[in-house]
RODRENTOR-520590 format. One record per residue: residue in one letter; x, y, z of N, C-alpha, C in turn. Coordinates in steps of 0.05 Angstrom, whole numbers, plus 5000, padded with zeros to 4 digits. Layout:
BEGIN
aXYZXYZXYZ ...
% end
This chain:
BEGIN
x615654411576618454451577619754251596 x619154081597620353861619621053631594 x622553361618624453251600622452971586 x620853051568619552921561620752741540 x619752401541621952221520619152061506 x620551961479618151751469618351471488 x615251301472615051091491616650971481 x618950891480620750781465620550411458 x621650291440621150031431623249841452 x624450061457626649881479624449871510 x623649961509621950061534619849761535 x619049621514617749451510618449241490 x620249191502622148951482620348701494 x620448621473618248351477616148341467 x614748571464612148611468611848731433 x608648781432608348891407606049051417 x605749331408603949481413601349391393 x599349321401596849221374596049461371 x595049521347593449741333590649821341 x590449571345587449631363587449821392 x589749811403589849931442588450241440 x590550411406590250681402587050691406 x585350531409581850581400580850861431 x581950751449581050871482581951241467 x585051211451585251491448584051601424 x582951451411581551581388578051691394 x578051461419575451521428575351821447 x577751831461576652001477577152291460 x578552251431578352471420575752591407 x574652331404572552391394569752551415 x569952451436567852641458568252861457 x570752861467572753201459570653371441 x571353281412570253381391567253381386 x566453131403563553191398560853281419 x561853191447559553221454558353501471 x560753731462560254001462557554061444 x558053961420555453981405553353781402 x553853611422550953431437548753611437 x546053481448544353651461543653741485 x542453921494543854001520543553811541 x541353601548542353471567544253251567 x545453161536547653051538550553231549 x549753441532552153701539552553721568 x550953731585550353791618552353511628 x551553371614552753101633555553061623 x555853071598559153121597560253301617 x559353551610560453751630561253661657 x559753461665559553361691560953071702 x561752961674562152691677564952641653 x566152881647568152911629570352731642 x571452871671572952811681573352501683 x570752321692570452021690571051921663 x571251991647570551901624573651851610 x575452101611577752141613579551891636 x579951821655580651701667579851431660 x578451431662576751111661577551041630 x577551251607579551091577582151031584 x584251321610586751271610586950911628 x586050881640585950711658585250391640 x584550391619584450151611586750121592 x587150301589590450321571592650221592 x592550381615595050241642594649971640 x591549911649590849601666592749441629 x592249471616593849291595596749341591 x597849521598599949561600601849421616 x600549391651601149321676601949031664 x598748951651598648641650599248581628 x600248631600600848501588603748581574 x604648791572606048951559609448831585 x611248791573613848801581615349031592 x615349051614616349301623614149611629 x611649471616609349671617609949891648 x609349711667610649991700611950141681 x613550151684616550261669614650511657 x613750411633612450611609610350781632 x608550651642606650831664608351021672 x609050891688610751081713612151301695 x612451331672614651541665612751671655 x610151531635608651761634606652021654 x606651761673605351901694607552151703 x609652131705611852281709611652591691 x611152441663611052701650608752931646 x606452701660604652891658604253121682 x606052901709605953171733608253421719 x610153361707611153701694609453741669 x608053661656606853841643604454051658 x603453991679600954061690602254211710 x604754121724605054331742606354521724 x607554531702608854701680606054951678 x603754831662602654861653599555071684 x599754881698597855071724598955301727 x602055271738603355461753603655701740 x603955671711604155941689600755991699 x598855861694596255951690595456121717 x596655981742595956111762597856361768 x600556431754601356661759600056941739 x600956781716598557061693596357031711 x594456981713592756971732592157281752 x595457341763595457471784597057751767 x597557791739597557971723595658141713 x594358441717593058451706593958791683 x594158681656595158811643592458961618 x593659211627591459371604592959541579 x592259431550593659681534592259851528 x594060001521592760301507592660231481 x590760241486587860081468586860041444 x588960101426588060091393585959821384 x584459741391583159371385582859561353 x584159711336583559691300585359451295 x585359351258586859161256589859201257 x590159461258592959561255594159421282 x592759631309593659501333593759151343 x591659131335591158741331593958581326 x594658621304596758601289599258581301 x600158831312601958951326601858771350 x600058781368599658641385600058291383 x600058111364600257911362603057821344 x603358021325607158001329608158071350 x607758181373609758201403609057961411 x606557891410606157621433607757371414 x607957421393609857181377612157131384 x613257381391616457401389616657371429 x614657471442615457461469615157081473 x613557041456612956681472615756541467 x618056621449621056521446622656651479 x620956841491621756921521621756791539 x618856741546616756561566616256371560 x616756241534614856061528611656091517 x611155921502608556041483606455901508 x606755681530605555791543604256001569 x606956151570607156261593606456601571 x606656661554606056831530603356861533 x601456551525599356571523596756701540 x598556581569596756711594596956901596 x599157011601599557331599597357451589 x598357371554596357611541593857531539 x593957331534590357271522588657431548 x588457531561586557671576586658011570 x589958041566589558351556587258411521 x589558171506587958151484585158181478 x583257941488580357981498578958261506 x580958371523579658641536580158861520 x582258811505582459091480580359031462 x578758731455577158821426573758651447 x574558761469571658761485569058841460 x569759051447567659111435566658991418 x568958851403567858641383569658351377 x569558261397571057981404569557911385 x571057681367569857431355571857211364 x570256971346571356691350574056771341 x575556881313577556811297579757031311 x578557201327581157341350582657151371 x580956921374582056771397583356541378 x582656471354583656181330586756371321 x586556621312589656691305591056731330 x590456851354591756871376592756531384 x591556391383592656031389594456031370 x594156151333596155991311598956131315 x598556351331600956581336602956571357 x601056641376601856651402602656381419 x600756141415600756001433602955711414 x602755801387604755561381606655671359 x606155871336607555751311610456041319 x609956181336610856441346613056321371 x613256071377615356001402617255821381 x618055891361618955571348621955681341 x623555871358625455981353628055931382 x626555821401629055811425627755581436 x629255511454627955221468627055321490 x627455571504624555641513621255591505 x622355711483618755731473616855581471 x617155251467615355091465616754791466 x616354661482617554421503618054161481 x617754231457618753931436621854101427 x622354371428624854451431627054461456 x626254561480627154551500628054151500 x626554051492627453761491629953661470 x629853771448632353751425634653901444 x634054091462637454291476637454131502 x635253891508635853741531638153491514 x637453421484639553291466641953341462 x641853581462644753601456644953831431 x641453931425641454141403642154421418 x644454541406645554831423643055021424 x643855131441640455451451640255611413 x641955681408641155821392642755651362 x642155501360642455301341641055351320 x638055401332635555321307634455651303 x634955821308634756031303635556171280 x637656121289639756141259639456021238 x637855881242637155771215633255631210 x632955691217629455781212628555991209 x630656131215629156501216627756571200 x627856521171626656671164624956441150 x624056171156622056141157620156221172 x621156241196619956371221618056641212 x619856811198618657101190616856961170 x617256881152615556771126612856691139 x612956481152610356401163609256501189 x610656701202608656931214607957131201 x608257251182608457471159606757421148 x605957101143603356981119600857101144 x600456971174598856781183597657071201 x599157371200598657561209596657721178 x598157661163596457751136593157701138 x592757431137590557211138589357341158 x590757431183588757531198588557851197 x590057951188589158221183586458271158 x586358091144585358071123582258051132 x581757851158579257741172579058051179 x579958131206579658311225579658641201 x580358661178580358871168577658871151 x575658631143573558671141571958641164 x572158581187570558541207570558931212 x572758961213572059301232570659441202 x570759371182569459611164567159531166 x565459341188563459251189561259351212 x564559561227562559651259561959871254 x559659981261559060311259560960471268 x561060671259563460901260563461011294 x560561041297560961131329562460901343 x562360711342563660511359566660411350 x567460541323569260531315571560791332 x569960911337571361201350572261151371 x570260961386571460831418573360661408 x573560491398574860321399578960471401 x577460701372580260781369581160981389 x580161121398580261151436582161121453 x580860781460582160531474581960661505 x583460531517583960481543586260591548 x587660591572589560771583591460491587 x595860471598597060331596595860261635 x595960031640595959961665596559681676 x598259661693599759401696598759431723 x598659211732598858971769599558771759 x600658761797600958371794604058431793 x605858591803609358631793610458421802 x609358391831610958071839610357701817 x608957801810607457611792609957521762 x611257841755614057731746614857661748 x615957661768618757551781617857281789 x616057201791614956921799614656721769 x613256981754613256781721616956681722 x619056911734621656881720622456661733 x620956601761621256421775620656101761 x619056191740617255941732620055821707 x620456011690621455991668625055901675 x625655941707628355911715628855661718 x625655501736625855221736625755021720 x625755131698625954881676627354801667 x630955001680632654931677634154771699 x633254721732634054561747633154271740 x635354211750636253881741633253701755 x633353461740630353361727630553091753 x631053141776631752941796628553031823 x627752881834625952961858623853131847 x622953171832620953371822622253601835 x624253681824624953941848623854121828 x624254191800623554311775620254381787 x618654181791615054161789615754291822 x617254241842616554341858616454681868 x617954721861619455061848616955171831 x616755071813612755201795611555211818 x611055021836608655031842608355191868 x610555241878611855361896610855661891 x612355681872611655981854608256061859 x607055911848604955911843602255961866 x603055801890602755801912603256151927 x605856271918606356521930604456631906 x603656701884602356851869599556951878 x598356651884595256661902595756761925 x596256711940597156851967596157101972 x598957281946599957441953598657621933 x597157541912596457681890593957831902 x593058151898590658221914587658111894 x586558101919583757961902581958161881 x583158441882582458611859583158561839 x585958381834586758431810585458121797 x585657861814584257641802581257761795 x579357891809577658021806576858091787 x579258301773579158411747579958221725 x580658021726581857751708579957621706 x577557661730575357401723576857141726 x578557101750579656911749578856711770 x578956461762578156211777578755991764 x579055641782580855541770578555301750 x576355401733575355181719577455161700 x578055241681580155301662582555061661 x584155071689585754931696585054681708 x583254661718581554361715580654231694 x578954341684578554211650580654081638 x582654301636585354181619586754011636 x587453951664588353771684586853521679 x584253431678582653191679583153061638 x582353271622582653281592585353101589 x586853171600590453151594590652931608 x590352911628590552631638590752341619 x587752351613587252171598587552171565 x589352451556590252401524593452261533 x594552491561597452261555597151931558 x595151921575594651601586594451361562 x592351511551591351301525593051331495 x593851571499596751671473599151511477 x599551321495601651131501601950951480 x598750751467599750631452601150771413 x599351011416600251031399602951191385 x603651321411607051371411609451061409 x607650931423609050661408608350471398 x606450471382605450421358608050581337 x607650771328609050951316612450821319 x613250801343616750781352617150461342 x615250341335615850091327615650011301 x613950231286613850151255613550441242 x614750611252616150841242616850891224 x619750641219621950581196619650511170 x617050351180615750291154613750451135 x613150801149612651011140613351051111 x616250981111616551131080618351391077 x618451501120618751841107622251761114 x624251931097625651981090627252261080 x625652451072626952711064625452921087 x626153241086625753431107623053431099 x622553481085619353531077617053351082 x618053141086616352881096616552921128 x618852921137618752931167617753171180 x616653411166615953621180613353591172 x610953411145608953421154607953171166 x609852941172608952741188609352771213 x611152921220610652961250609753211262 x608553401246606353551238603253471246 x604453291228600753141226600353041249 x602152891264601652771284601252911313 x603953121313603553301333601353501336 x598353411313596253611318594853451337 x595053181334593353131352594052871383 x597452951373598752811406600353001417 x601252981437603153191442605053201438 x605653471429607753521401611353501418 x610653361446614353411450614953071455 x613252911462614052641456614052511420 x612552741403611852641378614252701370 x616153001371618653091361620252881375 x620252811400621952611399622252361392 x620352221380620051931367620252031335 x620752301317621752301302624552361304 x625252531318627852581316630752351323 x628451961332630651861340629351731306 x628051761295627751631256629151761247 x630252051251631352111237634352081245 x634851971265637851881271638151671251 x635751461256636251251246637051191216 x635751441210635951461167637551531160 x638951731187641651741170643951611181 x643551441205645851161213645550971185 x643550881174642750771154644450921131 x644851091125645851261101649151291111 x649451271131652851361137654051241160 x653050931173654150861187656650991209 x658750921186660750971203661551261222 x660051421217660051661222658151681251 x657751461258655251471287656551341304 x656651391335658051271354657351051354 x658550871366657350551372655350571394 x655150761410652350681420650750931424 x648850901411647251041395645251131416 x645651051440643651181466645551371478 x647351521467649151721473647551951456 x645452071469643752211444645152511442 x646652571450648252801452650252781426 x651952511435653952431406653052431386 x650452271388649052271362647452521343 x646552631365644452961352647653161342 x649953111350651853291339652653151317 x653352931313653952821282650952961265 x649052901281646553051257647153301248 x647353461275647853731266650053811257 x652153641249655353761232654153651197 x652353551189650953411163648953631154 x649953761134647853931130644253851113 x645253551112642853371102641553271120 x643053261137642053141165639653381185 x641353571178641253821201637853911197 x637453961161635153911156633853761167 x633753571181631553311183631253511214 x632553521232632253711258631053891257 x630954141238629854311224627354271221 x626354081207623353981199622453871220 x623053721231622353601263620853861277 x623553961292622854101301620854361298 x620754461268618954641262615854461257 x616254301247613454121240612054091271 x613853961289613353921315611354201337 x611954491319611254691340608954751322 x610054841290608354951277605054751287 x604854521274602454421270601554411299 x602454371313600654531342598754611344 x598354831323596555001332594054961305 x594254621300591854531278588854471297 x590054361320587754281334588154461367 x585954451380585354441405586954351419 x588354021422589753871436592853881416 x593254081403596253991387598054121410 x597654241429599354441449597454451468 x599454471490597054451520596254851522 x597154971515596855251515593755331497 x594155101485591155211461588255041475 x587654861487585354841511585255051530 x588255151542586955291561586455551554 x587055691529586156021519584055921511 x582255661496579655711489578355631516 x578855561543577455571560576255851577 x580056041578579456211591577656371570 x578556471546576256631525573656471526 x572256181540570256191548568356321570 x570056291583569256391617570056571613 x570556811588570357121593567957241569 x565857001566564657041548564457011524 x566156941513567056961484565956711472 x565356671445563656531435565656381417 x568156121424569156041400569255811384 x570255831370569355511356569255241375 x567555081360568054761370570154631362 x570654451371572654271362573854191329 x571054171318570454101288571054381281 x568954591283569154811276572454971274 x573754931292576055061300577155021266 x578254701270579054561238577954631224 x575154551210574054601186573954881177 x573455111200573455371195576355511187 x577355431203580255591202583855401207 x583455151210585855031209586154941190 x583954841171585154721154585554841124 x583355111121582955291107583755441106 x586155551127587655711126590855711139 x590955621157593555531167595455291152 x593455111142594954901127596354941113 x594655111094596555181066598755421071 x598155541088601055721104602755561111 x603155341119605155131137605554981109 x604354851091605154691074607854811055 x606055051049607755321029610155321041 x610055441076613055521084614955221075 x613455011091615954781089616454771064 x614754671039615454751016617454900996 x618255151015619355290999622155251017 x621855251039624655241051625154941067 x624054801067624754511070625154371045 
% end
């Protein structure tokens, strides 16, 4: 939710991004993806040597930047910028859920499941999908203790942590960036809705469908506990008011890190003050938030060239209608991050339609406020915002790295035991076999 911008072509006038630079980020996607399923004493040394590995790709992407690129500082320095609010965005929620410890009354059947992951949809348009995610993903876990699988934690990421925030600019930070443009708060609501319903309606089906043969699969005695459950029990109250604390600063002005300072601030009183019974009961500690701190580092670092790569030969894509721009920057936002990717389409799609209606666009076109309101008075136009922005949240939740919220729920559902997919697995099992064709269908039918 911070004021994240693409690497822009103005940003490196002079210069030409080569195709070759993206290699550092393709590589380090690839470790990502693979060397979980190394063998174990390769596995051991990743574990151990991740962090190096990450830096040392972001770092050869800077050193060329510094030295060859026009204005490169410039581009560093802002990314570096954006990655301290994503991380203090992103800690500070982790370390206040953290100091929540929430129990329901206890249905883990698929009925309750269900129920449970349409609230966490609709609350992540509250908090944010990732301030949503922490929350629950620990209650979640502990309601189907008895029979956690991988695909409770793969729909909880396609729900909760991305395709379920895509209604306020709260919810997920490539929106909060279109209402930092000039797109009104409840602009896109009004008119996605009921894609919104459509493709949570599909993607809760899909998983009722999993989880309704999984439970006719558990013995009846253990079906009796389940349906049982647990009793309602909340801690952690100050821990609210600190999340509200979290969710207040993302609306102070984007000067001094005062925004990152305020999270972290927050965050700071949560540990403190939070009793060690209740982190206790959370199983809480900060590997989670390390992993994804060192991980992230080095995707925004080395994702530089290819955010502008992209801002410079964009126009030669081809895409042009809503349907194109919601699965190309879809596609892209699975595996960069989806609020600088929404914004290097959403300035193509200024451009296609300055191209189509000139006179109708201010003369200076870095007035992105003037400009995103001529889009949004075009109901041809308005579409292209529409697709952006839904392409931008939905596909999020294709990969691991499409949203910073979806590394850190498959970290914490590691470190509470839970057994979930790999990298590959995540996709091949369930993103692309099942979520795809939910996301293609919706845009499809209403793009």
């Amino acid at each position: 939710m911070c004021n994240f911008l693409p690497l822009a072509a103005a940003d490196v006038a002079g210069g030409s991004i080569p195709l070759w630079l993206t290699g550092p980020f393709a590589l380090l996607l690839l470790l990502i993806a693979v060397m979980p399923l190394s063998p174990a004493r390769i596995k051991t040394l990743w574990e151990h040597y991740y962090s190096y590995a990450a830096i040392g790709l972001g770092l050869v992407v800077v050193g060329y930047y510094l030295l060859r690129v026009p204005a490169g500082g410039s581009v560093v320095g802002h990314t570096v910028q954006e990655y301290i609010s994503f991380i203090s965005l992103i800690g500070s929620l982790f370390v206040v859920a953290g100091g929540i410890h929430l129990k329901v009354k206890g249905e883990a059947t698929p009925l309750g499941n269900v129920t449970f992951l349409a609230i966490g949809a609709v609350v992540a348009n509250l908090i944010g999908t990732t301030g949503a995610s922490m929350v629950l993903i620990r209650p979640f876990i502990r309601m189907n203790k008895i029979r956690i699988s991988a695909y409770h934690v793969v729909f909880f990421i396609f729900l909760v942590s991305n395709c379920g925030g895509s209604l306020t600019p709260i919810g997920d930070p490539p929106l909060f960036l279109g209402y930092l443009r000039g797109v009104p708060f409840f602009w896109l609501i009004d008119r996605v809705i009921l894609q919104w319903l459509a493709t949570i309606g599909a993607i809760l089906v899909a998983f009722y469908i999993f989880d309704r043969w999984a439970y006719a699969r558990v013995p009846r005695k253990v079906q009796g506990k389940i349906e049982q459950g647990d009793t309602w029990r909340f801690e952690g109250g100050i821990n609210v008011l600190l999340l509200l604390v979290i969710i207040g600063a993302v609306f102070l002005p984007d000067r001094f890190f005062l925004r990152e300072i305020v999270m972290l601030a927050a965050a700071a009183v949560s540990y403190r003050f939070t009793p060690k019974t209740v982190h206790a009961e959370n199983q809480f500690s900060f590997g989670p938030i390390k992993e994804v701190a060192f991980l992230f580092v080095g995707i925004f670092l080395t994702m530089m060239p290819a955010l502008g790569y992209i801002d410079q030969h964009g126009d030669e894509f081809g895409v042009k209608k809503p349907f194109q721009y919601y699965v190309a920057s879809g596609s892209l936002s699975s595996v960069l991050d989806n609020a600088p990717t929404y914004a290097t389409f959403l300035r193509l799609a200024e451009a296609t339609a300055q191209k189509r209606r000139p006179a109708d666009f201010p003369a200076n076109m870095s007035d992105e406020a003037a400009v995103v309101a001529v889009l949004r008075n075009d109901p041809a136009d308005a579409r292209l915002i529409m697709a952006v922005s839904l392409g931008a949240v939905f596909f999020g939740a294709m990969t691991y790295i499409g949203n910073g919220p979806n590394f850190m729920v498959k970290s914490i559902a590691e470190s509470a035991g839970v057994k979930v997919p790999t990298f590959f697995g995540y996709i091949i099992k369930y993103s692309l076999p099942i979520l795809l064709p939910i996301l293609l269908l919706s845009g499809w039918l209403f793009l």
